[in-house]
C-alpha positions as CSV (number, residue, x, y, z in Angstrom):
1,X,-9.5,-6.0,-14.6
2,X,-7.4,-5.4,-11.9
3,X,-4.0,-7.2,-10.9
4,X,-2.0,-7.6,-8.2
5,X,1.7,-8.6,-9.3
6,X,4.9,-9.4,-7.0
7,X,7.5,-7.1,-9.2
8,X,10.3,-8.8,-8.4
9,X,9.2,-11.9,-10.0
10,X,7.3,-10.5,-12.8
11,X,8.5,-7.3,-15.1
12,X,6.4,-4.1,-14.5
13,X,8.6,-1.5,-16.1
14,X,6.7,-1.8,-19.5
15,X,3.4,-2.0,-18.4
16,X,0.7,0.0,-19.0
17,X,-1.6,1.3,-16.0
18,X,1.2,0.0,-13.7
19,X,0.7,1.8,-10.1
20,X,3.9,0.7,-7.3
21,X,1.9,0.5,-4.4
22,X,5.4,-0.2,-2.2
23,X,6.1,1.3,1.1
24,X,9.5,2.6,-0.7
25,X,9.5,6.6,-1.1
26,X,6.5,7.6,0.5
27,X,4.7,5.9,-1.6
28,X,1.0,7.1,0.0
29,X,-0.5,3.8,-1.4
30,X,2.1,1.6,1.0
31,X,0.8,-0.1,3.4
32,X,2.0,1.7,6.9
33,X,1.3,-1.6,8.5
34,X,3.9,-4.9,9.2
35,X,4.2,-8.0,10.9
36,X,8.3,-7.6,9.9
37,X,10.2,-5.6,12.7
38,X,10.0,-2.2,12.2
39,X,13.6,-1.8,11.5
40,X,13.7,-4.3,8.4
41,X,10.8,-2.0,7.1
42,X,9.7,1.1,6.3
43,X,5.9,0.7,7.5
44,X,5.1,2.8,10.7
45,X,3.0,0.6,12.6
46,X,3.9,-3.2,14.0
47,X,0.9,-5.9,13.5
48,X,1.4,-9.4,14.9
49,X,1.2,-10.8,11.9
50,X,0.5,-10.4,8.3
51,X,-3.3,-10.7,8.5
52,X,-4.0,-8.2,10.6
53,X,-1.5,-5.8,8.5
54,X,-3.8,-6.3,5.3
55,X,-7.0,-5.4,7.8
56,X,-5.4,-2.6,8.9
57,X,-4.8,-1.2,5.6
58,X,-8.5,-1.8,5.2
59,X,-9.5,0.8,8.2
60,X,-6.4,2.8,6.8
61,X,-7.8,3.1,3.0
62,X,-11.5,4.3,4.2
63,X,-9.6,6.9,6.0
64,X,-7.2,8.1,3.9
65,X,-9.9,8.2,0.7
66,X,-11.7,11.4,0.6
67,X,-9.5,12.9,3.4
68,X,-5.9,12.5,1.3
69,X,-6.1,14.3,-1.7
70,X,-2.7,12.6,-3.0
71,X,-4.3,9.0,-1.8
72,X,-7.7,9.7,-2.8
73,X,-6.2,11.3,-6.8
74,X,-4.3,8.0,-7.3
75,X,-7.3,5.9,-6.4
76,X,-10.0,7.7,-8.4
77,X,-7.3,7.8,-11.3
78,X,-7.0,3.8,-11.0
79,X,-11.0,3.8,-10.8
80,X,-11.3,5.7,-13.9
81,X,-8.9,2.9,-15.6
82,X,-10.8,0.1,-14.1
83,X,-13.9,1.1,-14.9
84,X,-13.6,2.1,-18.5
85,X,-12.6,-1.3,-19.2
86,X,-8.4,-1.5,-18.7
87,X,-6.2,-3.6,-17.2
88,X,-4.8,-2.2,-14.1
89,X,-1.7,-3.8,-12.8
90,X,-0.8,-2.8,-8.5
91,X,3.1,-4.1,-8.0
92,X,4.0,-5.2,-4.8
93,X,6.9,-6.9,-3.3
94,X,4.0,-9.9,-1.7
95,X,2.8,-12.0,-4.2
96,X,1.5,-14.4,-3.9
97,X,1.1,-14.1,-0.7
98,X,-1.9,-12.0,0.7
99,X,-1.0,-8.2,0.9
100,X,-2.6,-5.2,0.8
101,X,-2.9,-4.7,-2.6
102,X,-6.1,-7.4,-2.3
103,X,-7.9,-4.8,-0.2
104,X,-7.2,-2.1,-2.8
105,X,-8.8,-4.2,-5.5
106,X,-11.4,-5.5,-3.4
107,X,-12.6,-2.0,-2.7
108,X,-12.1,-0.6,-6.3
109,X,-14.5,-3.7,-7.3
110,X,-17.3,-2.7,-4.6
111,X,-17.0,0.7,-5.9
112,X,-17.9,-0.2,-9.5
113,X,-20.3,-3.0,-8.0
114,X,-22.2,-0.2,-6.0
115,X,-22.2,2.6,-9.1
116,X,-23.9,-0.2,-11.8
117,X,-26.2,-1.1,-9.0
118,X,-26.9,2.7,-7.8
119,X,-27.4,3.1,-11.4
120,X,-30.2,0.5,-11.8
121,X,-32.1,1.8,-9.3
122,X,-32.0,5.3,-10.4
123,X,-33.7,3.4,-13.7
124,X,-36.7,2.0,-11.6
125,X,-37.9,5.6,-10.1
């Protein structure tokens, strides 16, 4: 299972499989997108609002996977987690509101979806 949590209103310190995925420090898995003004923020790019930040960071994770090796180590580290069963928790400064830490999970789901389905079909040949 993976869950998104807003760590200022839930503790993350003593989690296990806890991954910040904040804009603060560099973080690679921040979202460089806002629908804040720029200087209230460290994101990069200005969106008009905070839909079209989150489907930015969609374009943004298919290319930064595979072509980030920092981006693309953290990712396949989280997979690993997911998929062999534990809880992964993303912390975030949005919940409950939508943020990019949905499209992260969304796309680590698909992921697993695709493999058991790949590997089903591999079965029938």
């Amino acid at each position: 299972m993976i869950k998104v949590i807003n760590i200022d209103k839930e503790p993350s310190h003593s989690l296990v499989n806890f991954y910040y995925i904040g804009r603060k420090h560099g973080n690679v898995l921040g979202n460089p997108f806002t629908h804040l003004d720029l200087d209230k923020t460290s994101a990069l790019f200005k969106c008009k609002d905070r839909e079209e930040a989150i489907e930015k960071y969609d374009e943004y994770y298919d290319i930064m996977y595979g072509h980030n090796i920092e981006f693309t180590s953290i990712i396949d580290e989280i997979y690993n987690k997911y998929k062999n069963g534990e809880e992964v928790i993303l912390g975030c400064h949005c919940k409950p509101l939508a943020c990019h830490g949905d499209i992260i999970k969304k796309k680590l789901e698909e992921r697993l979806f695709k493999e058991k389905i790949n590997k089903i079909k591999s079965r029938k040949k």
